[in-house]
Every structure is written in C-alpha cells, then in structure tokens.
C-alpha positions, 0 to 999 in steps of 0.5 A: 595761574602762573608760577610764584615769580612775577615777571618784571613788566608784572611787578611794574604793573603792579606798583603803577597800580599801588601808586595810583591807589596811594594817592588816590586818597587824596583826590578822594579827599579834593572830591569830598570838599563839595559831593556828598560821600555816597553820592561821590561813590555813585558818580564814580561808578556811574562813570566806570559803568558808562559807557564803556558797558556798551563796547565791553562784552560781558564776561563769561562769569556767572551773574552772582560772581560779578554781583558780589564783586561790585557790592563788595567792592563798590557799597562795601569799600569805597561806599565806606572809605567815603564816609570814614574820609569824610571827617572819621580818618585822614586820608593817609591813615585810611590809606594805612589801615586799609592795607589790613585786607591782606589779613582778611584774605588770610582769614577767608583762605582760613575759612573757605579753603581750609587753611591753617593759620601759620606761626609766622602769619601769627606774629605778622598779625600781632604785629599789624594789630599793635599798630591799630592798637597805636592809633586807637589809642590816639583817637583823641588826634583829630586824624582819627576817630573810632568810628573812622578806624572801623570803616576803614577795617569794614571797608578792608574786609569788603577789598577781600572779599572782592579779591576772592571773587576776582581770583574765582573769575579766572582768567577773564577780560578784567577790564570789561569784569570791572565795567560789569561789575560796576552795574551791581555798585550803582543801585546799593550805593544810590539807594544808600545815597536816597536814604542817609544823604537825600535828593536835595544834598544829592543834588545841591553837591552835584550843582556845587561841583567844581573842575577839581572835584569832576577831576576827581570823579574822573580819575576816580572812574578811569584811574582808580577803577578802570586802570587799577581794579582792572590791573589788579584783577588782572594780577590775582588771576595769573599769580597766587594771592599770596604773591600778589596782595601783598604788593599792596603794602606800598600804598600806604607809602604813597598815600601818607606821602601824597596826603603829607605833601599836597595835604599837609598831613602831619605825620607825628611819630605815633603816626611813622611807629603805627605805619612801622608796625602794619608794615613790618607785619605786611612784610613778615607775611610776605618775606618769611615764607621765601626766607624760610625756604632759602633756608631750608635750601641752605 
C-alpha cells in the first residue's frame, strides 16, 4: 500500500470514477423505463462477465473472496438500488444517500479491526444522520419513501462490505477481479429476478427494450462496472481506505446535477439542506484528521 498522498493522475483517476458513478443514476433510471430492475441488474452483469471472462485470467484470490465481492456487490447493491430507483427514491437522492457507505466502512473497520470510534467520526456521523433524518421527514415528497430510503442504506451497507473484500485482494488485476466476480452476481440476482419479477415480465422487458435502454445496460457493464469498479479496486489496493472512500462524496454532486438537468429533478431546499448535511459529514471525517495534524505541527 502506498503512502496517504494520492498522486495527481490517481486523484483524476479517482473523480472520472466518481463522475461516471453520479450519472449513472440516470442512465439507471433510462434503463428502468422498459427492464424489470432485477433483470436490469442481470444484464448488466451478465455483460461485465462476458465475454471478457474468457481473455482475463482469474486472480490469484481465493474463491470466497471473490464470491462475497460479487454478491455483495452485485444482488446486495445494485440488486437493491434497482428496485429503490424503481419508483421508492429518485435517482439523485439515492445517489446521496448512498454515499452513507463511508460510514458503514467505518463501522466494519470498528467491528473486524478493532477500531475505535473517534469524537470527530462521532460528529460526522450525527451529522450524516441529521440529513437522513431531513429526508425521512419528507417521505410524503414524492422523491422518496421509507421503503426507498432503506434500500438504498442496505445497498450502502452491501458497497462496504464489498470494499473490505476488494481491499483483502491486494494488489491483483482489478479489471479481471471485477469479471470474475461478477460469475457469483449472476446466479442470485437471476434467481431473485425468477422468483419476484417471473419469466414472462423477464421476458416482455427484454423484447420492449429500446436503443436507449441497451445503451444503458451497455454503460452499465462497461462503464460502471468495468471501468469504474475496476478503477476504484484498483485505488483501495494502493491507498488506505481512508484516504480513498471518501472520494465518493462527490457522487452525489454529480448525480443530483445529472438527475436535475436531464431528469428534471427538483432539487427544493430540503433537498440542498439534506445533501449539506451528509456532505459536511462526509467532509468532517475526511479533513478533520490532516487538520488535526497540521495543527499538532504548528
């Protein structure tokens, strides 16, 4: 792992990464219009396993590692930001309350690594926590339902998870570690797609399927998770978590601007206070630290 500071071509690396990531909610949402959301999630990853499988080498990493990775990543987050997109939450709230998997990354470094919980990772956390508490309190707003908002925490929970299992590869082919992975996406998501979506509204969304929508599960396998998984693997195994997860704060930047401007999205004050609130949290638990220590210095 490489020292704290990110070169300058990583942290350019790192906001392609995050742009893709932010407007991805709305080509999730263009996609949405005629595929069934597991299904959706099916194709996607059907496309990011094949066929590059068959011209990447696997890994060295132990099956399970690369099992949990593509559970977690696949059925647990984008299995359930499917569904909260589909009518629960607008895309660019998701895209806001999905950045909460900072926080989850906190609490499982609390849980597997011992870590304790620091004063200032207490206030970020209330902070972050105020916000959500904004926007459940507008869950009469027809952007957001409770059902929607927890989703999208579960699915912010599944991105951890998936980042503690990327970080535990090391430094691999993260291109190729995002392929493999993908194999274990495939099966749960078509099974869950079988059993609450059936063959029929399986098949009927395929046969409906536009140019925008195969545009969309195109850019979903390539540029999503191709490109940007792979980036981001990539990152977490040369930089401490801590310097790299929090990059992600500026997808919300990018997915309340998307959904705004090709969306239509209203973005109301409680919207702006709620992002606000996250943001400053997600900034806190980056900035305070280097703060701290320039100060220390001084």
């Amino acid at each position: 792992m490489t020292r704290p500071g990110l070169p300058l071509t990583h942290v350019l690396l790192a906001l392609a990464v995050v742009a893709v990531w932010g407007t991805n909610f709305v080509v999730i949402r263009i996609g949405l219009d005629h595929l069934p959301p597991l299904t959706f999630a099916v194709l996607r990853f059907t496309f990011a396993l094949l066929p590059a499988v068959f011209f990447l080498k696997r890994p060295a990493v132990p099956w399970k590692n690369l099992a949990a990775y593509g559970v977690l990543i696949g059925a647990g987050q984008f299995g359930l930001l499917y569904i909260a997109i589909n009518g629960f939450i607008s895309p660019g709230l998701a895209s806001l309350v999905v950045q909460t998997q900072v926080f989850f990354t906190i609490g499982l470094a609390m849980w597997l690594a011992k870590e304790r919980l620091r004063s200032f990772q207490v206030v970020a956390l209330a902070l972050a926590a105020i916000g959500l508490v904004v926007i459940v309190s507008h869950n009469t707003d027809a952007s957001v339902t409770p059902l929607g908002l927890a989703l999208v925490l579960a699915a912010a929970a599944s991105w951890a998870g998936g980042n503690a299992f990327s970080r535990a590869a090391g430094q691999v082919n993260m291109l190729a570690y995002v392929v493999w992975a993908s194999l274990f996406s495939v099966p749960p998501l078509l099974v869950l797609a079988l059993v609450f979506e059936g063959p029929t509204a399986m098949i009927e969304g395929v046969r409906a399927a536009d140019a925008a929508t195969w545009a969309a599960v195109l850019w979903q396998s390539v540029g999503n998770t191709l490109f940007g998984y792979a980036a981001w693997g990539w990152l977490l195994s040369r930089h401490p978590a801590a310097t790299i997860t929090p990059m992600a704060m500026l997808v919300p930047v990018f997915g309340m601007g998307a959904s705004a401007v090709f969306l239509g999205e209203s973005l109301p004050a409680w919207k702006l206070l709620a992002a606000a609130l996250v943001m400053s949290g997600l900034a806190l638990n980056i900035f305070w630290p280097r703060l701290e220590r320039r100060l220390v210095r001084a």
